[in-house]
N, C-alpha and C positions, 0 to 999 in steps of 0.2 A: 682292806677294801674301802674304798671312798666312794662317793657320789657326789658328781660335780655337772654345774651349769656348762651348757655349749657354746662356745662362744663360736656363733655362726657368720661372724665375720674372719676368722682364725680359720685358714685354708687345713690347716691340720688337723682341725676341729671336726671338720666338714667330714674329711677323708676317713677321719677315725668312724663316725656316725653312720657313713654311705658303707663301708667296709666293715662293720661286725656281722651284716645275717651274712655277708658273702662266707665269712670264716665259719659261723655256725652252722652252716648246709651245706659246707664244702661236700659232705658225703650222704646226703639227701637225695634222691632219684625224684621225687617228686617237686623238691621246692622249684617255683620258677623266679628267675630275678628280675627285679623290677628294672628300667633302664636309668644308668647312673644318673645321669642328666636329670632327669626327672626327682628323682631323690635330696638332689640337689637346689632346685628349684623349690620345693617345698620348704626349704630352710633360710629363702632368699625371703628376708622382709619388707626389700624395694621395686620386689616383681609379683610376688604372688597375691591374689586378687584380698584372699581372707585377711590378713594383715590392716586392709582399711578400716577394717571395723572390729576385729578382734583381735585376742594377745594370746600368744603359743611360747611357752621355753620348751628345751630341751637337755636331757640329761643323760649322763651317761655313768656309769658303774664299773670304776676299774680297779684289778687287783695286781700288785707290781708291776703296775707299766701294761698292763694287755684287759681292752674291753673286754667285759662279762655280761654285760647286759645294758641297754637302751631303753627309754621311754620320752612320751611327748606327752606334756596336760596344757589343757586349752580351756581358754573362757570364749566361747565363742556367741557373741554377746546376740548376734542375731539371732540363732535359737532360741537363747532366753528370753529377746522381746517379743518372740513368735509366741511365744507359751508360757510368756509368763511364771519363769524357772529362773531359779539363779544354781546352773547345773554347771561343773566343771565336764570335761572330754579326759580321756587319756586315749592314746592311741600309741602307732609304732613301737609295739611294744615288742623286746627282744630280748632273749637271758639265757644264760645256762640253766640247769637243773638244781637251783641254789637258792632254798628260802631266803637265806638271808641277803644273798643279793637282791631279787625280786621286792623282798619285803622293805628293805632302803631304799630302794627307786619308787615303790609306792608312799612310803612314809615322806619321802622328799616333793612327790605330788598334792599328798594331801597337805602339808602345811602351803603348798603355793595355794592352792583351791583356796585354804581357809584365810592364808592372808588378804585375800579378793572377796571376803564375803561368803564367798558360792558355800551352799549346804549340803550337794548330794554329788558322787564324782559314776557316771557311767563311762561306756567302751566294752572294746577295742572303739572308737571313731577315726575319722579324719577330719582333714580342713576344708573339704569340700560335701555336701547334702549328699552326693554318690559316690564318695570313696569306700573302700570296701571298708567293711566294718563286721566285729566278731570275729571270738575264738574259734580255731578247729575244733567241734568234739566228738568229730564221727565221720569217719571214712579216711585216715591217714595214709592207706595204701592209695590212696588214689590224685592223682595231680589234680591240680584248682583248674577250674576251667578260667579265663581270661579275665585278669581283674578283681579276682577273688581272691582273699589270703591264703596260705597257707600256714603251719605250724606245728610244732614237733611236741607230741605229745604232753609231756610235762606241764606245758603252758595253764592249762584248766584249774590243775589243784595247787598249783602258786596264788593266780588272781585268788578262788576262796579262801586260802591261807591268809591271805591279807583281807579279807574281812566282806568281800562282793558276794550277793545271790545271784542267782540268775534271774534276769530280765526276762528274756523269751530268746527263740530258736529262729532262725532261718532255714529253710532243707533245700536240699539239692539232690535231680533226682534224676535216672539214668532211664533212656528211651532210646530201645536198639533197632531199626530198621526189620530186625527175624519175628517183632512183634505184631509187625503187618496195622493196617488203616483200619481203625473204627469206624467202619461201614455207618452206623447207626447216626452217631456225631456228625460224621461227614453228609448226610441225608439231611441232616435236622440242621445244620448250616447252611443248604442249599434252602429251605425252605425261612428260613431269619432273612435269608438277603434278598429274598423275591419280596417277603412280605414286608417288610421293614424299610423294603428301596437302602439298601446300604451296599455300595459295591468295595472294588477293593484297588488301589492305588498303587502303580507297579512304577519301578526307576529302568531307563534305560543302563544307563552310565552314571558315573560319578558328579558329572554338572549337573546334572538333572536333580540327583538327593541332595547338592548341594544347595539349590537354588530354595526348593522345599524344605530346607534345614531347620530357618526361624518358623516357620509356622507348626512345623511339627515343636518344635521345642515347646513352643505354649502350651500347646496339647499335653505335652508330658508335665508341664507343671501343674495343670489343673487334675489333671490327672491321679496324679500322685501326691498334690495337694493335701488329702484329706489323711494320707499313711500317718503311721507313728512316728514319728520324730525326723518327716522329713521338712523342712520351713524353705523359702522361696528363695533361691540362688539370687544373687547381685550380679548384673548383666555381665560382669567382667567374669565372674563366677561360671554364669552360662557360656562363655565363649568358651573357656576351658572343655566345660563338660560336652557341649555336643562338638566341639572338634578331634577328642579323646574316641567321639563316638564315629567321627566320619574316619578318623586316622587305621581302623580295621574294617570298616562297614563293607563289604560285597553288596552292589545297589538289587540286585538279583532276588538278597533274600530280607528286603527291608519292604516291609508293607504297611500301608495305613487306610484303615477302614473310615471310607466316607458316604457322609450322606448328602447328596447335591453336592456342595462347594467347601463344607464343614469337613473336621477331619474330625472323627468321633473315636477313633480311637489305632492304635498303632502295635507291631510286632517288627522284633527286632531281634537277629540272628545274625553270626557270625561266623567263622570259618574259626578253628580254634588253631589259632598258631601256636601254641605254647612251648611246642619240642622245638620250635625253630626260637623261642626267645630262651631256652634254653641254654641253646647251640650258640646265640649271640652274646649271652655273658654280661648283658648287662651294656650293651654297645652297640649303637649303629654302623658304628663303623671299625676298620674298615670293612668286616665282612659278615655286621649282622644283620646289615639289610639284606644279602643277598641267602642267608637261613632264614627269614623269617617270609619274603616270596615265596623262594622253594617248597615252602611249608604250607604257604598258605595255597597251591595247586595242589598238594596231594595228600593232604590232611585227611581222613575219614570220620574225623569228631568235628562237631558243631556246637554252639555256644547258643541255649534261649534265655536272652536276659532283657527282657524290657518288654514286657506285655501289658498293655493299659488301656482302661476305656474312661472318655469322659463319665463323668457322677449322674448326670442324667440320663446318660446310657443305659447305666448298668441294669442288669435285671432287664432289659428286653433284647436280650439275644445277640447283643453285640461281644461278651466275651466266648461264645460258642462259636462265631464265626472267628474270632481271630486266630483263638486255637485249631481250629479247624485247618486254617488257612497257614498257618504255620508247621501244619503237619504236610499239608500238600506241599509247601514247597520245600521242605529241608527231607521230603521221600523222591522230589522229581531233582534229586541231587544226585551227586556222588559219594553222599555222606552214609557212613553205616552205624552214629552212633552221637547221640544228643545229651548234651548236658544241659539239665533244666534248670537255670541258678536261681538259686535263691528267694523260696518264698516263702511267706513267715507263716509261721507254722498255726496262726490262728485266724489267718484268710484262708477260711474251710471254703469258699465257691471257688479260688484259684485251686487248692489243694483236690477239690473233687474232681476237676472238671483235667487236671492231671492226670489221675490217678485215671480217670474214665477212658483218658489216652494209653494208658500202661504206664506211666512212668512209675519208676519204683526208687523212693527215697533213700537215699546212701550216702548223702554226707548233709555233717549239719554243722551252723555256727553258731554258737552264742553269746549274745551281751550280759553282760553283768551292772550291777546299780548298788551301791554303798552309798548309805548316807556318813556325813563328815562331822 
């Protein structure tokens, strides 16, 4: 078994890279595939935005001639001058059930980290501030909601085999329609937005949230400014991230809580196509556009991932009205079934003000953190 650098100008290279998790979830019910192109794109050093300012290899683990395992480690320099860290990433990370594969593709990580300096290596990451990030460690019967990894068991007690603790948790958490509207919540909403003057911003159509795209976007960065380890996208960085966001958005059930002409804070929900990118294989064409439509009319699960209030907000009623407002509209749907992605598991006001809703936590991710 060897471990070798990508040469991601080497079309061969690419292919071998984009094509192990297809081979390793070939019989997975849950994995959903990301689309090739995309995968692809992420290894392009003359297009994708991160590349301008930071450096990513990639490696792979093979044993006679057939990959066993992937990994990405990144210096991603703008985080460390956000905070003042000289932290390595690893990410995409992919393996059979094999220390000693896992533990070469880490050992091969950590001498790049150390030849750059860097002292402490965290992940799963990505190359962008919102790529999903974190291990599965709970709820493996169950498919990722959109944009979120998945991962087959094993993966957890490899990373601490090679030396990582855990970081902290992200959860994810399930709200079924049979649990009916928090009367009390929903009263106590209606009385934040008389008193507070905050109403709530609806889209017609797609031009309409598109035209409102940049403004909100700001909003989500000051927003989400002040999290753990998220640091300020590079505008090329942004174009990515909210077009990611319009390329699934339903403008229906896209809301932003304003006051007068401010947008003070935003909810963001989606229709969850996942069985149609399933169905698609990893391919637009020629017929995963036309599974990933069909899906997206008669889906019965919904996606909540982007709830935010500006920092001056916070603490006066503005995240009771979002939630609130987020419950009204993904019940005045078609949908019988909510997946709440991803919130970290020591934001106890998002976590209560969940939980106040019913939501009941069911699947979790977690980061890990090794120093070097």
């Amino acid at each position: 078994m060897r471990v070798r650098r990508l040469d991601t100008e080497r079309p061969d290279d690419v292919r071998a890279w984009v094509r192990f998790p297809f081979e390793l979830y070939a019989h997975c019910a849950q994995w959903v595939p990301p689309f090739i192109a995309d995968e692809k794109r992420l290894l392009d050093r003359s297009k994708h935005p991160f590349y301008q300012h930071s450096e990513a290899d990639f490696f792979l683990a093979e044993d006679a001639g057939r990959t066993v395992g992937r990994i990405a480690v990144m210096e991603n320099r703008h985080h460390n001058q956000h905070y003042g860290t000289r932290e390595a990433f690893f990410g995409l990370f992919e393996t059979i059930d094999d220390a000693q594969v896992s533990g070469a593709l880490f050992e091969t990580a950590f001498d790049w980290a150390r030849q750059r300096g860097l002292d402490r290596m965290l992940g799963p990451r990505g190359l962008l501030p919102t790529d999903n990030c974190g291990i599965l460690v709970k709820g493996f019967e169950h498919r990722p909601a959109m944009g979120v990894s998945y991962n087959l068991p094993h993966y957890g007690g490899l990373i601490e085999a090679a030396g990582f603790a855990k970081r902290d948790d992200s959860l994810s958490g399930y709200l079924g329609r049979a649990q009916g509207l928090p009367q009390r919540l929903l009263e106590l909403a209606d009385r934040v937005k008389e008193r507070r003057g905050f109403w709530i911003k609806t889209f017609r159509d797609q031009r309409e949230l598109r035209a409102w795209a940049p403004r909100a976007a700001g909003t989500f960065l000051q927003a989400f400014g002040q999290n753990d380890l998220f640091y300020p996208p590079t505008p090329a960085e942004m174009e990515i991230m909210v077009g990611s966001i319009l390329a699934i958005a339903a403008p229906r059930y896209m809301k932003l809580v304003m006051k007068g002409d401010e947008i003070v804070g935003f909810v963001f929900t989606y229709p969850d196509v996942s069985a149609g990118l399933q169905r698609a294989r990893g391919r637009l064409w020629p017929l995963g556009w036309y599974h990933i439509l069909r899906e997206r009319g008669r889906t019965l699960w919904a996606n909540g991932n982007g709830i935010g209030v500006l920092p001056e907000y916070q603490g006066l009623g503005a995240s009771v009205l979002l939630y609130a407002e987020a419950v009204r509209t993904l019940w005045d749907s078609p949908f019988q079934h909510v997946d709440v992605v991803q919130v970290g598991e020591h934001n106890l006001k998002s976590r209560s003000m969940a939980e106040e809703l019913g939501v009941n936590w069911y699947k979790a991710h977690r980061s890990y953190l090794r120093a070097l």
